[in-house]
C-alpha positions as CSV (number, residue, x, y, z in Angstrom):
1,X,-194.3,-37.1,-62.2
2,X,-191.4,-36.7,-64.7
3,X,-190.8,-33.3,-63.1
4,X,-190.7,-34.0,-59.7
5,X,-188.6,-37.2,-60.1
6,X,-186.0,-34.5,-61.9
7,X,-186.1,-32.0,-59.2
8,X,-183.1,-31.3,-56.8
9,X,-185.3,-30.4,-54.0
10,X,-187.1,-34.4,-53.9
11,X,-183.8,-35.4,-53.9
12,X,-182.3,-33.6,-51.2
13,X,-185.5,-34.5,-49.2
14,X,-185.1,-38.1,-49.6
15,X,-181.7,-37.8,-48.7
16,X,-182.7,-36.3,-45.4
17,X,-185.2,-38.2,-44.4
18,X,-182.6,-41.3,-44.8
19,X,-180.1,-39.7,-42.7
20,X,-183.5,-39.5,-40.4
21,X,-183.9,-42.8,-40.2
22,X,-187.3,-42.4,-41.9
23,X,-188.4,-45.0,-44.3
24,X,-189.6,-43.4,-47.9
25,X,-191.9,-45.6,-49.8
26,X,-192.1,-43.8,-53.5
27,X,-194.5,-44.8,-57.2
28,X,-193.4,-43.7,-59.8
29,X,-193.8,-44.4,-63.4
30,X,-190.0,-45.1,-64.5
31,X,-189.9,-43.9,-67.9
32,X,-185.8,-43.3,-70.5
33,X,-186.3,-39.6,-69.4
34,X,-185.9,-40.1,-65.4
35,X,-184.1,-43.5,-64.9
36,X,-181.2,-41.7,-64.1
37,X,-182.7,-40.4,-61.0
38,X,-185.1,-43.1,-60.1
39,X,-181.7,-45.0,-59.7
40,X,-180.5,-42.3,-57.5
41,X,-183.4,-41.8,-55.9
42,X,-183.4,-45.9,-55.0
43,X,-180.4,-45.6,-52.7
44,X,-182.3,-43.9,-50.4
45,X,-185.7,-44.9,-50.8
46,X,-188.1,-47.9,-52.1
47,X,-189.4,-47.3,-55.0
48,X,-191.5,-49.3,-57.4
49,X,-193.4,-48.8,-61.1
50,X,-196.7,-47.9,-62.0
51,X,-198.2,-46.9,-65.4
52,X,-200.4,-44.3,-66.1
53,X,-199.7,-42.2,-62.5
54,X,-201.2,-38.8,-62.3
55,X,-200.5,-36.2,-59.9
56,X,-198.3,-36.3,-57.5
57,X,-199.4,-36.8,-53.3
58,X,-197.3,-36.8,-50.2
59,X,-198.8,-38.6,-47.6
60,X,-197.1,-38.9,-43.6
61,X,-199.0,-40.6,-40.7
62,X,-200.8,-37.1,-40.5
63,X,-201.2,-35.3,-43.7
64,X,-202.3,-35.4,-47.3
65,X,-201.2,-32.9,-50.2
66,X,-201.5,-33.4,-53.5
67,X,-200.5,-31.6,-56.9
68,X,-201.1,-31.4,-60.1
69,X,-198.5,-29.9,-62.6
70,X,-199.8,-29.1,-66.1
71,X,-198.9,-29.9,-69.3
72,X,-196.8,-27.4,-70.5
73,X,-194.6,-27.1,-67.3
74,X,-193.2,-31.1,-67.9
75,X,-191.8,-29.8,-71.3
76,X,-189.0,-28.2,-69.3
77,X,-187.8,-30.8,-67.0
78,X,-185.0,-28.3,-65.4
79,X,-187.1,-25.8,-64.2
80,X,-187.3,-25.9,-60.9
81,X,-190.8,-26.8,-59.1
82,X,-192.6,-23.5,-58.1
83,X,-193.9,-23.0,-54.6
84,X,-197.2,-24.7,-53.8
85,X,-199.1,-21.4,-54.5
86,X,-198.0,-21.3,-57.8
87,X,-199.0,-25.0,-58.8
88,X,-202.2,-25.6,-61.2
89,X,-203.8,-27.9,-58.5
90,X,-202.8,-28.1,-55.1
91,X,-204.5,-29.2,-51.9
92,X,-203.8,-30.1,-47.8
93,X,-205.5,-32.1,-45.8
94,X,-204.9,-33.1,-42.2
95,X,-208.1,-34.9,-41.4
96,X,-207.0,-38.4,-39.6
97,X,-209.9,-40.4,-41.3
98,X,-208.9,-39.2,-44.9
99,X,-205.5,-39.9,-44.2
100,X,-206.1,-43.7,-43.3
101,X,-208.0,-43.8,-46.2
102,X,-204.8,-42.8,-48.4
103,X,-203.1,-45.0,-47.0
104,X,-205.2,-48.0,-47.7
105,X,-205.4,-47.0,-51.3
106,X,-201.4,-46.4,-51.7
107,X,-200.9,-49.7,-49.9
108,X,-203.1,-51.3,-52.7
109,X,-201.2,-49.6,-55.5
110,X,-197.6,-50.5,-53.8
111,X,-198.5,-54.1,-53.8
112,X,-199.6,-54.3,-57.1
113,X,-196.7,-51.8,-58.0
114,X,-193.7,-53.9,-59.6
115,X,-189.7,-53.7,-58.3
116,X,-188.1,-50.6,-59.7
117,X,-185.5,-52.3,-60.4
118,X,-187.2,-54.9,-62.6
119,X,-188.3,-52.0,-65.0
120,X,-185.2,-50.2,-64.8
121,X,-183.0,-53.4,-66.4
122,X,-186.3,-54.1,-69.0
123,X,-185.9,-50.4,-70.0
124,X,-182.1,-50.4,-69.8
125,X,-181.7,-53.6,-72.0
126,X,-183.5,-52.0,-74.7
127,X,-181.0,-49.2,-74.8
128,X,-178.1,-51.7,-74.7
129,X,-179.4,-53.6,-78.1
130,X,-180.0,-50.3,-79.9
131,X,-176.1,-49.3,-78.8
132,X,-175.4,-53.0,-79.3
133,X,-177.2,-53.6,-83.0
134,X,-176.8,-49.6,-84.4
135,X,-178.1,-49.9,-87.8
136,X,-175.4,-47.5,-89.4
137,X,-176.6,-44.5,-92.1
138,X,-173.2,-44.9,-93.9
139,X,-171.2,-47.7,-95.3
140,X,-169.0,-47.1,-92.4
141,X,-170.2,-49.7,-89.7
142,X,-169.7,-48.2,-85.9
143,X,-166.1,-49.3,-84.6
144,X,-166.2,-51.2,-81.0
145,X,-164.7,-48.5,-79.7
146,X,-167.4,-46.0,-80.4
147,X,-170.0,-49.2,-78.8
148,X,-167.9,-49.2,-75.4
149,X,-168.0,-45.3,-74.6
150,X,-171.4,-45.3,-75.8
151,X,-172.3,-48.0,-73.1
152,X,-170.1,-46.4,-70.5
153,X,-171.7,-43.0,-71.0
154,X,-175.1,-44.9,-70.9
155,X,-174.2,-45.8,-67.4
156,X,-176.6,-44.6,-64.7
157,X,-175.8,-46.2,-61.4
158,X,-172.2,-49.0,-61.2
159,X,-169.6,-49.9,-63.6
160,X,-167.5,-53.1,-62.4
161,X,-164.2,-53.4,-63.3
162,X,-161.9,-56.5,-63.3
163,X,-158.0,-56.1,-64.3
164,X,-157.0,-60.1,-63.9
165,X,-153.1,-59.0,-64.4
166,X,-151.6,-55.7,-62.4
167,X,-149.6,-55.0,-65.7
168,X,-152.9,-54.0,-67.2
169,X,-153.7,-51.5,-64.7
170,X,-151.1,-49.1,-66.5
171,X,-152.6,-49.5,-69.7
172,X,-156.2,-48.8,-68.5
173,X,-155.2,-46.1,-66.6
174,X,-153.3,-43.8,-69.3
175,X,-156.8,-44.8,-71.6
176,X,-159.6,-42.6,-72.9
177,X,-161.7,-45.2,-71.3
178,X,-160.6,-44.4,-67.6
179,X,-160.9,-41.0,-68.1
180,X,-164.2,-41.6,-69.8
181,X,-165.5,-43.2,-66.2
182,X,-164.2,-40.9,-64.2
183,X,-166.4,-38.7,-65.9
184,X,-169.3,-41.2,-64.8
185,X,-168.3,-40.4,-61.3
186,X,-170.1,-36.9,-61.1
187,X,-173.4,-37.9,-61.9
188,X,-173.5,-40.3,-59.0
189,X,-172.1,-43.3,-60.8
190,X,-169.9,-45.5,-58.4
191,X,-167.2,-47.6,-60.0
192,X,-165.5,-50.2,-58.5
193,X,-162.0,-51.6,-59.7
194,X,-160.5,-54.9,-58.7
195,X,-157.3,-55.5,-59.5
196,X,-154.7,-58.9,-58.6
197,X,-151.6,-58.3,-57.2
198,X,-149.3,-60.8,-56.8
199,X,-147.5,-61.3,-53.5
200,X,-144.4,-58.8,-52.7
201,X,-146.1,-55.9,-54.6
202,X,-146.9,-53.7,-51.9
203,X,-145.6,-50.4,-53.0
204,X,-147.7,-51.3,-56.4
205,X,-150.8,-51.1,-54.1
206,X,-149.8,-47.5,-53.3
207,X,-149.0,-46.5,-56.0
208,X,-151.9,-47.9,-57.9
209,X,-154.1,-45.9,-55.1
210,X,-151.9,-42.6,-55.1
211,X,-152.5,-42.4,-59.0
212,X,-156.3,-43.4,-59.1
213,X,-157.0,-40.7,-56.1
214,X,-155.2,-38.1,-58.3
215,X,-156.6,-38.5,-61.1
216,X,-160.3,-38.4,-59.5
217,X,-159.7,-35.6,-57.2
218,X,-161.9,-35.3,-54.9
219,X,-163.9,-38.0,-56.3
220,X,-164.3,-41.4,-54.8
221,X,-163.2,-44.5,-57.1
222,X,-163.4,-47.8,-55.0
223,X,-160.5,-49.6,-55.2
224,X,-159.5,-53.4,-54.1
225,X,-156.9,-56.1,-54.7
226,X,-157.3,-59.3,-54.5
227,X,-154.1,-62.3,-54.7
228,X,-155.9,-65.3,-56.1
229,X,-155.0,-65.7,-59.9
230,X,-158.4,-66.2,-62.0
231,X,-158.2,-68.0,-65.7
232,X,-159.0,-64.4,-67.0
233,X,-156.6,-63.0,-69.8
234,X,-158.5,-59.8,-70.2
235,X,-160.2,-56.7,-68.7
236,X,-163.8,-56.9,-68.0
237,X,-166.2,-54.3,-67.3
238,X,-169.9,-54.6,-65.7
239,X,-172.0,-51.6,-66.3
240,X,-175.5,-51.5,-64.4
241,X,-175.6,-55.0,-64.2
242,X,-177.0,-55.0,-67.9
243,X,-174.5,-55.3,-69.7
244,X,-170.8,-57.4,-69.8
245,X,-167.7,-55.9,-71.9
246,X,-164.8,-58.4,-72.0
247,X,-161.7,-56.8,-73.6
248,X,-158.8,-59.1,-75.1
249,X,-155.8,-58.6,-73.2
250,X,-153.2,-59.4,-75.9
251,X,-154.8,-56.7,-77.6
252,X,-154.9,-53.8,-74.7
253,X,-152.8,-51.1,-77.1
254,X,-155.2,-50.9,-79.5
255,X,-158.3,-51.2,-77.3
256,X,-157.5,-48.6,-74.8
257,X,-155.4,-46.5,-77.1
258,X,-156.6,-43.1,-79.1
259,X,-156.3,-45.4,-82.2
260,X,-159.1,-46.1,-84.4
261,X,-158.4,-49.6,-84.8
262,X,-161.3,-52.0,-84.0
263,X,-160.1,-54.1,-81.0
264,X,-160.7,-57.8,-80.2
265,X,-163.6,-57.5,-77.6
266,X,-167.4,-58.9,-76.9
267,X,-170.3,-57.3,-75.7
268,X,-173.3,-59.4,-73.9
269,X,-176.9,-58.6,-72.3
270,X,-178.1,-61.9,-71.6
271,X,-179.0,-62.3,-67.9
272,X,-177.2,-65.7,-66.7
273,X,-173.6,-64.3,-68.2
274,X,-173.9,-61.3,-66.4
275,X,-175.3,-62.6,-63.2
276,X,-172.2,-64.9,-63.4
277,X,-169.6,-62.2,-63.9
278,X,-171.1,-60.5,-61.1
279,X,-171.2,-62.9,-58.7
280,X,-167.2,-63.7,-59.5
281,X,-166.9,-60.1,-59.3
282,X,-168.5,-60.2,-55.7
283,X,-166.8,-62.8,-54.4
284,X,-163.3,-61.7,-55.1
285,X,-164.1,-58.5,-53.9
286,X,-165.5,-59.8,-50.3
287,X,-162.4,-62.2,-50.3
288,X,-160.3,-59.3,-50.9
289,X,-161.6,-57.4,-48.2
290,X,-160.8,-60.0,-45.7
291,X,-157.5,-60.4,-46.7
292,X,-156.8,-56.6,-46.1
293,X,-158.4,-56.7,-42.8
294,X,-156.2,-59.8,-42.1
295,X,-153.0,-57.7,-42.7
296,X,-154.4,-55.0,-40.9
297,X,-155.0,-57.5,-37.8
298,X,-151.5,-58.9,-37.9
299,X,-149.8,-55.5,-38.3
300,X,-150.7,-55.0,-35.0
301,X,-150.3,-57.7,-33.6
302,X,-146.7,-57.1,-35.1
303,X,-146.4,-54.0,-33.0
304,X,-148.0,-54.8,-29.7
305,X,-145.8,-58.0,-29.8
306,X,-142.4,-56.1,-30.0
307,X,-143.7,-54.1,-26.6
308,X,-144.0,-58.1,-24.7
309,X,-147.1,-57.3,-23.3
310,X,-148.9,-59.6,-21.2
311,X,-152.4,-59.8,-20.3
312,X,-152.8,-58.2,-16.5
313,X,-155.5,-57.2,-13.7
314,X,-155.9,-54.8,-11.4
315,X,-157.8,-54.6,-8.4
316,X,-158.4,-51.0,-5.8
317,X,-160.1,-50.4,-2.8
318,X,-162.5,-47.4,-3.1
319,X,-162.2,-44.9,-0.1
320,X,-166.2,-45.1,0.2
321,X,-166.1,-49.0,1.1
322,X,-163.7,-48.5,3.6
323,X,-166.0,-46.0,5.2
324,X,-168.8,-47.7,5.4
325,X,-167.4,-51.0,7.0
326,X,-165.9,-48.9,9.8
């Protein structure tokens, strides 16, 4: 299953399929070697966890096909699946009564299939205390530095970033760490800045936008503001909703710099902390969305109002009506 989890051709099919409106129900067993595209492969499809799978099937509301890929073709994940012809085992079957009967049977295994997303974070947190508790082959201990770009290049699927003070934008942005991120961003990773503003800093907000749109390219980095202050002093970053970096703002130099000073900054995995940063992270972001639509709505209203419209309505006699009443 590892193979055809890794293939660009599954991909693109779910992806069609969901522009299709066509619901894709997929078992899998999620495994460190294809979590990156299970995750991928979850924002277009359900997908849950199953051990010991074997074989692969495809099953519509009128045909059956399954495969079976042997053992010496999963050691090169990157090759590219063959045509069906060229597969070890590989049969069709349109016969209605079989097909019901596969269905049953993958409607047993689906229910007693577990989230995707449940063993995804059980397989992710075990990564995050290996990167989180390295046990070091030198009498040089790993710097937090080296922890953070580690986590961020661990990242699969979102990174969540809070900037509490606009002043700190700068710093992140002329950092190894943005550009480390915006590395994230071709491998399907969507990251998602929020930034305060304080009022009267409107040609901040462009700027801020003109320069993160530059540096990605053609790239997409989601970007909001928000104008509530937050007791937050320093930057915090969310990655997969594992794992919560908090970085000392008095010491933003030395974190985000080339140096290879160790900076003041925490690392945590435990579920309730980073459910909670989350869920601040949420909120702020929905409020800030409703106070841009806000200004959006009163802009033109601005506009209409300098034109002293009035609200009028208009009546006509059709040619047709006329005719028939004579």
């Amino acid at each position: 299953m590892g193979l055809l989890v890794e293939s660009p051709s599954i991909l693109t099919l779910v992806k069609k399929l969901k522009h299709r409106s066509v619901d894709t129900k997929i078992v899998v067993e999620i495994s460190k070697m294809n979590t990156n595209y299970s995750k991928r492969l979850m924002k277009y499809s359900d997908i849950k966890h199953s051990d010991g799978l074997v074989g692969c099937s495809f099953r519509n509301e009128q045909s059956y096909c399954f495969c079976h890929i042997s053992e010496h073709r999963l050691s090169n994940l990157r090759q590219e699946i063959e045509s069906p012809e060229k597969l070890t085992h590989f049969f069709y079957i349109d016969n209605m009564h079989f097909v019901k009967q596969q269905e049953i049977l993958f409607k047993s295994l689906w229910h007693e299939s577990i989230p995707a997303r449940e063993k995804i974070t059980e397989i992710e947190k075990g990564i995050m205390e290996v990167i989180l508790n390295p046990e070091s082959e030198s009498e040089i201990d790993i710097n937090s530095n080296i922890i953070l770009f580690r986590i961020v290049e661990s990242c699969v699927d979102q990174i969540l970033i809070l900037i509490p003070i606009t002043d700190l934008f700068w710093s992140f942005y002329y950092s190894n760490l943005l550009v480390s991120i915006s590395k994230m961003l071709v491998k399907d990773v969507t990251v998602k800045i929020l930034i305060h503003l304080e009022d009267g800093q409107t040609n901040v907000k462009d700027e801020i936008r003109y320069k993160l749109k530059e540096f990605s390219q053609d790239l997409d980095i989601n970007t909001n503001f928000f104008s509530k202050k937050i007791p937050q002093p320093y930057l915090s970053l969310i990655v997969d909703n594992v794992v919560l970096i908090e970085i000392d703002y008095k010491n933003e130099k030395s974190i985000l710099s080339k140096d290879t000073v160790n900076p003041m900054m925490s690392f945590s995995i435990n579920d309730t902390r980073v459910s909670s940063s989350t869920s601040v992270f949420d909120i702020l972001w929905i409020q800030s969305d409703f106070e841009r639509q806000k200004k959006i709505k009163q802009t033109y209203f601005d506009i209409f109002k300098g034109f002293n419209m009035k609200s009028e309505n208009y009546s006509r006699d059709w040619n047709f009506k006329k005719n028939r009443n004579k």
